[in-house]
C-alpha positions in Angstrom: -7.2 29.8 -2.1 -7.3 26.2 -3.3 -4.1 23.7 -2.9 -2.5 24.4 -6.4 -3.0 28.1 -5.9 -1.0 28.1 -2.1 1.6 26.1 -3.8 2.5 27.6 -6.9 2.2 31.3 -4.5 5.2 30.1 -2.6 8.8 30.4 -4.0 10.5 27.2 -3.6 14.4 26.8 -2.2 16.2 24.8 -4.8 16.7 21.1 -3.8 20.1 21.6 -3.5 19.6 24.0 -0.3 17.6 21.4 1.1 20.0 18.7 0.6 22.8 21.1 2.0 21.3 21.3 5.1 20.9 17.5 6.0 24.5 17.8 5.2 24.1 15.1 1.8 27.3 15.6 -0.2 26.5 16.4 -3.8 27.9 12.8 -5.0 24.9 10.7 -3.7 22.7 14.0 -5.7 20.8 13.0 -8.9 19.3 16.3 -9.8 15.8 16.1 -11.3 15.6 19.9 -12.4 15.6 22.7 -9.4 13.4 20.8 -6.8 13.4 17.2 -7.0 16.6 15.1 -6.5 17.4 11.3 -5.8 19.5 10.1 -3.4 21.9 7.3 -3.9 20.9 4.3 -1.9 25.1 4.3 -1.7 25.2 6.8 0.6 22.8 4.5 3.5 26.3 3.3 4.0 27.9 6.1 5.2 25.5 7.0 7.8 25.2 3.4 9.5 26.9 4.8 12.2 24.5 7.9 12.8 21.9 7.3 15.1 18.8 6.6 14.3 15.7 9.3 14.5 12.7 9.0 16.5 9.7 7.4 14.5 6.1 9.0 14.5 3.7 7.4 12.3 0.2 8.7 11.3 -2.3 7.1 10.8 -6.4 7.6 10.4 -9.9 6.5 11.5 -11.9 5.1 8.7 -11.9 7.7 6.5 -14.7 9.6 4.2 -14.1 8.9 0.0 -11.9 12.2 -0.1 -9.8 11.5 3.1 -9.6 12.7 6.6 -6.3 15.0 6.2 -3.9 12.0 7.0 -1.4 13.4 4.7 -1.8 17.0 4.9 -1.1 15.9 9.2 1.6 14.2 8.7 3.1 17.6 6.7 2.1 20.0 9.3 3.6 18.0 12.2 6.9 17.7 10.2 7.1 21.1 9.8 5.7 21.9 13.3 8.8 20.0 15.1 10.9 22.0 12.9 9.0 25.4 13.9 9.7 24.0 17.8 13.5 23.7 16.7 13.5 19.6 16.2 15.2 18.3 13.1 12.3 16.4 11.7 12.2 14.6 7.9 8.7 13.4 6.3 8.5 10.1 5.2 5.9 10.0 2.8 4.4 7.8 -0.3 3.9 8.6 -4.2 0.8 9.4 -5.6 -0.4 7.2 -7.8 -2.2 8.4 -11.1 -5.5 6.7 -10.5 -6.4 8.7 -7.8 -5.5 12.0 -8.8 -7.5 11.3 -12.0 -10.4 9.8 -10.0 -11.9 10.8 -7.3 -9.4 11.2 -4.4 -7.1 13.4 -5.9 -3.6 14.4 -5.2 -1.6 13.2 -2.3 0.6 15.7 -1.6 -1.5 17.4 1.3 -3.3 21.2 1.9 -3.8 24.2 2.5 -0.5 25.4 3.6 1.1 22.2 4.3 1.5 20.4 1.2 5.3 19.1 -0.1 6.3 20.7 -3.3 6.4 20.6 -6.7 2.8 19.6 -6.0 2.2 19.3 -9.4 5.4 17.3 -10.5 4.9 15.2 -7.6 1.0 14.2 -8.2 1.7 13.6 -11.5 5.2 11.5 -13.2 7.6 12.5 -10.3 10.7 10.9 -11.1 9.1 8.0 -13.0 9.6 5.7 -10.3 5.6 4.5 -11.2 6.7 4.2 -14.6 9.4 2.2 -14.0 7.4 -0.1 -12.1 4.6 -0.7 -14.7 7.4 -1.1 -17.6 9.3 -3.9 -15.3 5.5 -5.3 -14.5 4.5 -5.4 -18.3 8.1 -6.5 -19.5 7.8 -9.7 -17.0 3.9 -10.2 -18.9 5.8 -10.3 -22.2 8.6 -12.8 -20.9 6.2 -14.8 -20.2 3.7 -14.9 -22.9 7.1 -14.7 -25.5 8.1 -18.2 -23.5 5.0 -19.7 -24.3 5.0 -18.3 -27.9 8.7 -19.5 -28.4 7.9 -23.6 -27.3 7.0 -23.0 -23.7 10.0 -25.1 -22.8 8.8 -24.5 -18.7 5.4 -26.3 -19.8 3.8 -23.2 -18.1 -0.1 -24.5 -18.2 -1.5 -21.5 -15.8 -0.4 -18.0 -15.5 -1.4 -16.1 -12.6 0.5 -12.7 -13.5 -1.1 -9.6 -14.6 -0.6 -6.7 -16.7 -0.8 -3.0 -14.7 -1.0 0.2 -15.7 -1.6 3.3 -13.1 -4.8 4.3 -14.2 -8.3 3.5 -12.7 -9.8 1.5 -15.9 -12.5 -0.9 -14.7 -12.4 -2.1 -18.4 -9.1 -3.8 -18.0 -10.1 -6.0 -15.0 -10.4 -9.1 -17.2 -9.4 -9.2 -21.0 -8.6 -11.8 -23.6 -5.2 -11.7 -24.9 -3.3 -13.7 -28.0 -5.8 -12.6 -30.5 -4.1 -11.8 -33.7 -4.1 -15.2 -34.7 -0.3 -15.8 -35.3 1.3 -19.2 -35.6 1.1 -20.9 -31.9 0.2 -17.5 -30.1 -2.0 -19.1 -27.5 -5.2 -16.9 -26.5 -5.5 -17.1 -23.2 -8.0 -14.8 -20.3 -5.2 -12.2 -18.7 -6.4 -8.9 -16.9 -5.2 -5.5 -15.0 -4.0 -4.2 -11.9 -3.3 -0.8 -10.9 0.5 -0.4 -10.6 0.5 0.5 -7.0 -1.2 -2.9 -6.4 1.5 -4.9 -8.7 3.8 -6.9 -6.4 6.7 -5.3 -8.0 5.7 -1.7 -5.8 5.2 -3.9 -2.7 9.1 -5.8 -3.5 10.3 -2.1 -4.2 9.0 -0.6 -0.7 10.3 -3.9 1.1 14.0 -4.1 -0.5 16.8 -3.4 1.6 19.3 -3.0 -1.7 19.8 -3.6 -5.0 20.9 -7.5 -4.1 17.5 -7.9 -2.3 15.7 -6.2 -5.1 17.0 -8.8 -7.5 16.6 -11.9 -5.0 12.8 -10.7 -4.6 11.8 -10.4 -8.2 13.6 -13.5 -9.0 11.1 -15.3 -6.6 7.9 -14.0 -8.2 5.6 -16.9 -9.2 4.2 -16.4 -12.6 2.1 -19.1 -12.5 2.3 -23.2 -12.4 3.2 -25.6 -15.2 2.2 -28.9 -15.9 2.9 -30.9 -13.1 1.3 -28.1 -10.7 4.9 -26.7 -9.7 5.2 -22.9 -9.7 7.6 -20.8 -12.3 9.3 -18.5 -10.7 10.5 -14.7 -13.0 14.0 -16.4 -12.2 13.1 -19.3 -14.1 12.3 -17.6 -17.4 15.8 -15.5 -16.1 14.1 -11.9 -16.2 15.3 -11.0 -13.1 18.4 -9.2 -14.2 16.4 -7.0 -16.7 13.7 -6.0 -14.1 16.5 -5.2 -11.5 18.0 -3.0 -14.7 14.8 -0.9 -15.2 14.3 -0.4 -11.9 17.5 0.3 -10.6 17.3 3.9 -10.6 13.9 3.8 -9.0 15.3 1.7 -5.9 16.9 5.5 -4.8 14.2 7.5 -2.4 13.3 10.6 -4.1 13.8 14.0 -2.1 11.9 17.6 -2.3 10.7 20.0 0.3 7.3 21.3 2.4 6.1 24.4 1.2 8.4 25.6 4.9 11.5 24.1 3.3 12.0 21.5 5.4 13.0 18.1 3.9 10.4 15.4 2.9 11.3 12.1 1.1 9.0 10.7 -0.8 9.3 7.4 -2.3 7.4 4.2 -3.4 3.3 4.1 -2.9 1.7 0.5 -2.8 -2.3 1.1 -1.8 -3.2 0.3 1.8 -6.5 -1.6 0.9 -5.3 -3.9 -1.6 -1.9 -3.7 -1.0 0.7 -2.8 2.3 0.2 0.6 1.8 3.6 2.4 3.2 6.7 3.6 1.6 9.4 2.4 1.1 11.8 0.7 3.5 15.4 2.6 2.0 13.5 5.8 2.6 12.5 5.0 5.9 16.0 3.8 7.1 17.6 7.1 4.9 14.9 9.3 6.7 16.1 8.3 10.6 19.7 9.0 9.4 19.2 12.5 8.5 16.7 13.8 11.3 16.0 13.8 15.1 11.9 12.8 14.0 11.2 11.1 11.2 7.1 11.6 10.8 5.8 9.1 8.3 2.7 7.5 7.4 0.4 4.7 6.4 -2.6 4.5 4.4 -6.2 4.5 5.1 -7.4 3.8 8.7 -5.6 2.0 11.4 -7.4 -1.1 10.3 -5.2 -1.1 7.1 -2.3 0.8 6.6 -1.2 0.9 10.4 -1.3 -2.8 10.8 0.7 -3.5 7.4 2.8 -1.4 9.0 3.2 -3.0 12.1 2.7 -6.3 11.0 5.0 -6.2 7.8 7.3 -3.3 7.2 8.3 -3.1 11.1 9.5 -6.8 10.4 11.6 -5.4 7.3 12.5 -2.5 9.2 13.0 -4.5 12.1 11.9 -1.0 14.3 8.7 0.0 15.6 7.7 3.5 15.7 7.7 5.7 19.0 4.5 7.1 18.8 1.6 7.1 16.8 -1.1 10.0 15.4 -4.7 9.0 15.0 -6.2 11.8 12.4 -9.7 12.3 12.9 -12.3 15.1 11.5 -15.8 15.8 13.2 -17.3 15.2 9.6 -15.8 11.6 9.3 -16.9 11.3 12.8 -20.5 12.3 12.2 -20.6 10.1 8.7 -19.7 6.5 10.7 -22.5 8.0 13.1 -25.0 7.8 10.8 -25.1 11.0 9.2 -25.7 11.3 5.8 -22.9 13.1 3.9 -24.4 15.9 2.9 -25.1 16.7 6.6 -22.2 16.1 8.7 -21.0 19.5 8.2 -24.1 20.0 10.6 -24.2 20.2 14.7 -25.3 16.7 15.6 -24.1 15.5 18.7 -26.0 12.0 18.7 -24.5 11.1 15.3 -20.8 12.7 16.5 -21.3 9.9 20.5 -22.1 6.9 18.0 -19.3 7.4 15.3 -16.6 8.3 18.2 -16.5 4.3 18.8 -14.9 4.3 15.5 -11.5 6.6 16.8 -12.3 4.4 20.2 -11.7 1.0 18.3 -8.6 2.5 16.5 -7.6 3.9 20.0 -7.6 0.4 20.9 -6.3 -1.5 18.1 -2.8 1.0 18.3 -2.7 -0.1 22.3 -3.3 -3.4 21.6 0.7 -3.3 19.5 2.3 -1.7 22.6 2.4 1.9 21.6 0.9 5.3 22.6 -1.2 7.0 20.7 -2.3 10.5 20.6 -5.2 12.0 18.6 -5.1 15.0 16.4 -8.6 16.3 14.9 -8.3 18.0 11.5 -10.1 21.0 12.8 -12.5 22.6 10.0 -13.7 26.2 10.1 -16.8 25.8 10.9 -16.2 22.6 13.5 -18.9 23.4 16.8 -17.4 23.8 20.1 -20.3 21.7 21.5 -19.0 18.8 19.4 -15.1 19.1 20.1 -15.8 19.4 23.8 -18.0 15.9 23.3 -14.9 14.8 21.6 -12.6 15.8 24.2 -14.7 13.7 26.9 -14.5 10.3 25.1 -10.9 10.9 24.2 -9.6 11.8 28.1 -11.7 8.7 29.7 -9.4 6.2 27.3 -6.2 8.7 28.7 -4.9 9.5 25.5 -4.2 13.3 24.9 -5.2 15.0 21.8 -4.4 18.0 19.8 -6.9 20.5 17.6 -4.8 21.0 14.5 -4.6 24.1 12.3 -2.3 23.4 9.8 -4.2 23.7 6.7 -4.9 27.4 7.1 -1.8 28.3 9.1 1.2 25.7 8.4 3.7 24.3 10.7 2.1 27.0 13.3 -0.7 25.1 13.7 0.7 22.1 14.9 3.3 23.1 17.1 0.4 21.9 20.3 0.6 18.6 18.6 5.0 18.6 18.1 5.6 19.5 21.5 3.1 16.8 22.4 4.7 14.0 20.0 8.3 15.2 21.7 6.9 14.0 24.7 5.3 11.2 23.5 8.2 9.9 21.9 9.8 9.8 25.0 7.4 7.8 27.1 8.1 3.9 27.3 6.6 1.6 25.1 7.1 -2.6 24.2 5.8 -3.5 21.1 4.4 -6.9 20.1 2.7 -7.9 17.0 -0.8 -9.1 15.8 0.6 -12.7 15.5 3.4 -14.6 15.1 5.5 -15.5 11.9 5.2 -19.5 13.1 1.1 -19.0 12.9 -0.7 -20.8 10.3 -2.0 -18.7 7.6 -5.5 -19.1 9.2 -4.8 -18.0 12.1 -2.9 -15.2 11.5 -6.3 -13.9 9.1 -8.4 -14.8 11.9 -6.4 -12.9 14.5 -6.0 -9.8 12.5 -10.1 -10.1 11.7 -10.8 -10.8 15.7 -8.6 -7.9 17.4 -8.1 -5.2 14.7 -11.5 -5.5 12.9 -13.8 -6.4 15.9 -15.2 -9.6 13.7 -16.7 -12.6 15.0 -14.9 -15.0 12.7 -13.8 -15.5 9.0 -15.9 -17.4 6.4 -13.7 -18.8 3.8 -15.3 -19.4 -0.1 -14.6 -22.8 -1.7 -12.0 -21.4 -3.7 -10.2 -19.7 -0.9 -10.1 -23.0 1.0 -8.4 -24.7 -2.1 -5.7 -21.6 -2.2 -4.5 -21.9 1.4 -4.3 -25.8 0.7 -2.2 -25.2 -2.0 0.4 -22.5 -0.6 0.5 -24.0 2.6 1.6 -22.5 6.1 4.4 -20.4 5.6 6.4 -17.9 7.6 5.4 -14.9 6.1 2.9 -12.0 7.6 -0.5 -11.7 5.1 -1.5 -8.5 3.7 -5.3 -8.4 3.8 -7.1 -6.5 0.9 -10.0 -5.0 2.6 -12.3 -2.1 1.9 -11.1 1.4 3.6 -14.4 2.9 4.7 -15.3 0.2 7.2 -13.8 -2.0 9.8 -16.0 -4.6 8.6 -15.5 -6.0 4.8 -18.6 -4.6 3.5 -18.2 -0.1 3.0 -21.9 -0.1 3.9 -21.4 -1.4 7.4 -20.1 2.5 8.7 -21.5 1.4 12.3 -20.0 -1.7 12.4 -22.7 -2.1 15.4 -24.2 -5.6 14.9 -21.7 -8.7 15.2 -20.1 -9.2 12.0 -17.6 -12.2 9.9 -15.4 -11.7 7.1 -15.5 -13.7 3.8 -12.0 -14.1 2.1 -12.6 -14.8 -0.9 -9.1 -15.9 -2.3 -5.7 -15.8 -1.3 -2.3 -15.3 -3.4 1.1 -15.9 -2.7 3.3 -13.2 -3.3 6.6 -15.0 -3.1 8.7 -11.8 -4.1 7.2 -9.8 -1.8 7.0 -12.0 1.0 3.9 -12.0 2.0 0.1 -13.5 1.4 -2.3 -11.3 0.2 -5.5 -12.3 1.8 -9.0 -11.0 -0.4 -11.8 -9.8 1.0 -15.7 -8.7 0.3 -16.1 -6.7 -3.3 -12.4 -5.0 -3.1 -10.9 -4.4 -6.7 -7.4 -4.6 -8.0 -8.0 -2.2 -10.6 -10.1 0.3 -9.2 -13.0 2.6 -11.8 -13.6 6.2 -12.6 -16.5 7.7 -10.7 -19.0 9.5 -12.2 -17.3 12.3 -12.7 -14.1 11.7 -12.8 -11.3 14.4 -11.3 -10.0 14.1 -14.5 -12.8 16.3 -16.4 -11.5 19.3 -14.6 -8.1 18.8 -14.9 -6.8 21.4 -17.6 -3.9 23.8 -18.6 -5.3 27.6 -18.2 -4.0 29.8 -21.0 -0.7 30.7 -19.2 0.2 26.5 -19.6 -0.4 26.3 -15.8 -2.5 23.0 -14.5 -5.3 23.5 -13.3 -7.9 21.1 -11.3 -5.6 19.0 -9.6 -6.3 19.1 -5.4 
C-alpha cells in the first residue's frame, strides 16, 4: 500500500483524546477540526516546574534526493518507546510546500509510521507557513511603501527579499517598481522559499511572544545612505509582524498513526537554513513526556550541527542521545554506485561509502554525545551487506539497530527503544564546534575542518568584503551547504580526495541571531525537477488526494 493509502486506512482518535492523555486542560486547546489542535504557548508556564524529558535527536548520513527515512525513524522510535511502555512525544518540523510539489515529497514519514492528517499536515496545516510568507511579504511592502512615500530613512540598498513556499527558479532575481507611477523607484528584488526567510528561522528560535517581537524588530532590511543598517524596527513594523504571527508562535499538535502524541511545528531547511523546529515545541515537548524524539534535517553535517551549534544554545540543553539513520542504498550510492544500481549486492561499493556513516560517527563524538545507528532496513536489503555493515559499525563501538518500522510500526523499532533507553542513560559532556567569542572566520573554518573533513575555506572577493563589513560578532553561523555531500560540491559523493570550501557570501541575520555563511551552487529558492511531484498530484473521483508520498 503506498503512504496515503496506510494513512487514510487508519481511523484517527480525535485530537482531543490525544491531548487528554498528556493531561493538557482544554483552555490552552485551539481546535483546528477533529485532529489538529494548537497549544497555547501560555500553558509553558504551568509546567516550568515538571521535569524535563529525555532528548533523542535523529539525524542522517548524507542522504539520496528522496531521503534516507530520517523522518519516518524518528516516528517509529516515538512510537516504539511507547509500545516498550515509555511516555515518549515527537518533536518534529512542517513540511514545506516546495518539496511536496517537487521532488522530495511529503514529510510526514511511511509506511506505517507516518503522523496524521498526512494530508492536512503536507499541505496548509494550520497556516503557520502562510503566516510566515504574509509577515515576510508585508515587511517587503513596508519597505518599498517607505521609499515610495519620501524614504525619510534615506534607505539606498535593500537586502530583503520577497518569499513564497513554492520551488519557482523563476523568482530568484526579478525587477520590481515597474508600473511607472510617480517616484515608484524600480529597483532588482528577488525570492526565497519561505522556509529559508529569516522570519521561520526567528519563529523556531523565539522563546515568547516578547522575544518574537524583539527579534523581528532587529531584522536589517538593508543600509541607507551613510552605510548604516535599517532595522524592521525602524520603519516600526514590528508590532504588525508580531500581530500576524502571533497565533503561529503556538506548536501545533496531532497524532502517529499509533495515537501517540507528535508536535509538529515550524520547518526552516537544513541546507540553507538551521533546519530544526521550533524551540517552544521543543521545551513544550520535554514537559509532556519521559522521551522527547526529535529531529534535524539532512545529514549530520547540516541539520545536527545547527542543532548543536545553534538551537542547543537557545535551548540551552543538549540532547541525550543521538540516531544516525542510514539505508544500504544511500550507503552503496556515496560508494560509487550508480543509482539505478544500489538496490544491487555490491559489497565494494557498500566498504567505500560506509566512511560516510564513519565520518558522521565521528563528527556526533566529536560534541560529546553517543550515538547509535539505525539502518532503514529495505525488503530486499542482503544479509552479506548488513553483516559487512555490522563489522565497521562494532570496531568504532557504537551499537546499532535493523529497523522495521515502515512495514510493521512502532513494533519494529522496539530493538532500537530499548536501546535509546539505555543510551539515554549512559554519561555524556557536551561541548560545541566553537566558541561564541570566535571570530566569524574561524568559527566557518572550524565547522569546515572537523565536521566536513575540508582542508581549508577559500573566501570570494565579495565574501571577504561581507565579513569586513559585519564584523566579529557573538553569534553561531549557519552555513548554507549542499545536502548530498560533505564537501560543497553534490558531485563529490566520495569526498575521497582532499578538498576546500568556497563561501561565496555571508549575511547577517540580525533577528535571527545568527550569520548565514554561503556556499558552492546552493539556492535560496530552490526549482521544479523535471517532473515535478506536482504532475501526479490529483483529487480521484471520490475528492480524495491522490499522489502525495
Amino acid at each position: 500500500m503506498k503512504d496515503i493509502e496506510i494513512a487514510r486506512s487508519t481511523k484517527l482518535n480525535k485530537i482531543t483524546d490525544i491531548t487528554d492523555k498528556l493531561n493538557i486542560p482544554e483552555e490552552y486547546l485551539e481546535q483546528y477540526g477533529k485532529y489538529k489542535a494548537k497549544i497555547s504557548i501560555d500553558y509553558l508556564d504551568k509546567l516550568k516546574d515538571k521535569k524535563d524529558a529525555k532528548l533523542i535527536l535523529v539525524t542522517a548520513i548524507n542522504p539520496t534526493p528522496l531521503g534516507e527515512g530520517k523522518t519516518t525513524t524518528a516516528i517509529g522510535l516515538s512510537d516504539g518507546l511507547n509500545k516498550i511502555g515509555k511516555k515518549s512525544i515527537l518533536a518534529l518540523r512542517e513540511p514545506s510546500l516546495g518539496p511536496v510539489f517537487g521532488i522530495k515529497g511529503g514529510a510526514t514519514g511511511g509506511g506505517y509510521s507516518q503522523v496524521a492528517p498526512m494530508e492536512d499536515i503536507n499541505l496548509h496545516f494550520t497556516g503557520d507557513i502562510h503566516a510566515i510568507t504574509t509577515a515576510n511579504n508585508l515587511l517587503s511592502a513596508i519597505v518599498d511603501n517607505h521609499i515610495f512615500q519620501g524614504n525619510k530613512l534615506e534607505i539606498e540598498k535593500v537586502t530583503w527579499k520577497r518569499c513564497v513556499d513554492l520551488n519557482d527558479r523563476a523568482l530568484r532575481k526579478v525587477e520590481i517598481g515597474l508600473s511607472g507611477e510617480k517616484n515608484l523607484v524600480p529597483r532588482d528584488d528577488g525570492f526565497d522559499i519561505t522556509v529559508a526567510s529569516e522570519i521561520m528561522a526567528i519563529l523556531c528560535l523565539s522563546k515568547d511572544i516578547k522575544d518574537l517581537k524583539r527579534r523581528l524588530g532587529n531584522i536589517v532590511i538593508g543600509f541607507n545612505k551613510q552605510g548604516k543598517e535599517v532595522t524592521c524596527r525602524d520603519l516600526k513594523a514590528d508590532g504588525s509582524l508580531t500581530v500576524i504571527l502571533k497565533d503561529a508562535l503556538n506548536p501545533n499538535i496531532v497524532q502517529t498513526l499509533e495515537h501517540n502524541p507528535a508536535i509538529i511545528h515550524g520547518g526552516p531547511f537544513a541546507n540553507i537554513a538551521h533546519g530544526c523546529n521550533s524551540i517552544i515545541a521543543t521545551k513544550m515537548a520535554r514537559k509532556l513526556g519521559d522521551y522527547v524524539v526529535t529531529e534535524a534535517g539532512f545529514g549530520a553535517d547540516l541539520g545536527a550541527e545547527k542543532f548543536l551549534n545553534i538551537k542547543c544554545r537557545n535551548l540551552e540543553m543538549s540532547p541525550d542521545a543521538v540516531v544516525i539513520v542510514a539505508t544500504m542504498k544511500a550507503l552503496k550510492y556515496h560508494g560509487g554506485a550508480a543509482k539505478d544500481e544500489v538496490s544491487n549486492k555490491n559489497i565494494e561499493a557498500l566498504k567505500i561509502g560506509i566512511h560516510n556513516l564513519l565520518k558522521h560517527i565521528q563528527n556526533i563524538k566529536s560534541f560529546g554525545l553517543n550515538p547509535i545507528v539505525a539502518i532503514n532496513k529495505y525488503e530486499n536489503d542482503f544479509q552479506e551487506e548488513i553483516d559487512t555493515l555490522e563489522e565497521y559499525i562494532k570496531k568504532e563501538d557504537v551499537e546499532y539497530s535493523l529497523l522495521e518500522n515502515w512495514a510493521k510500526g512502532g513494533e519494529g523499532a522496539t530493538d532500537l527503544a530499548e536501546k535509546i533507553v539505555k543510551l539515554c542513560d549512559k554519561p555524556h559532556t557536551f561541548k560545541n564546534t566553537y566558541e561564541l567569542e570566535d571570530s566569524t572566520k574561524t568559527k566557518i573554518e572550524k565547522v569546515a575542518k572537523s565536521i566536513y573533513g575540508a582542508e581549508g575555506v577559500n573566501y570570494t572577493e565579495k565574501a571577504e568584503e561581507q565579513l569586513k563589513q559585519i564584523g566579529d560578532l557573538k553569534m553561531p553561523i549557519c552555513i548554507a551547504k549542499t545536502q548530498y555531500s560533505l564537501s560543497d560540491n553534490p558531485k563529490n559523493l566520495l569526498c575521497d580526495e582532499p578538498f576546500k570550501i568556497t563561501v561565496n557570501s555571508v549575511e547577517l541575520k540580525a533577528g535571527a541571531e545568527f550569520i548565514v555563511v554561503k556556499t558552492g551552487k546552493i539556492m535560496t529558492m530552490p526549482g521544479l525537477p523535471k517532473v515535478p511531484a506536482a504532475e501526479s498530484i490529483d483529487l480521484d473521483e471520490n475528492n480524495n488526494i491522490v499522489g502525495i508520498f
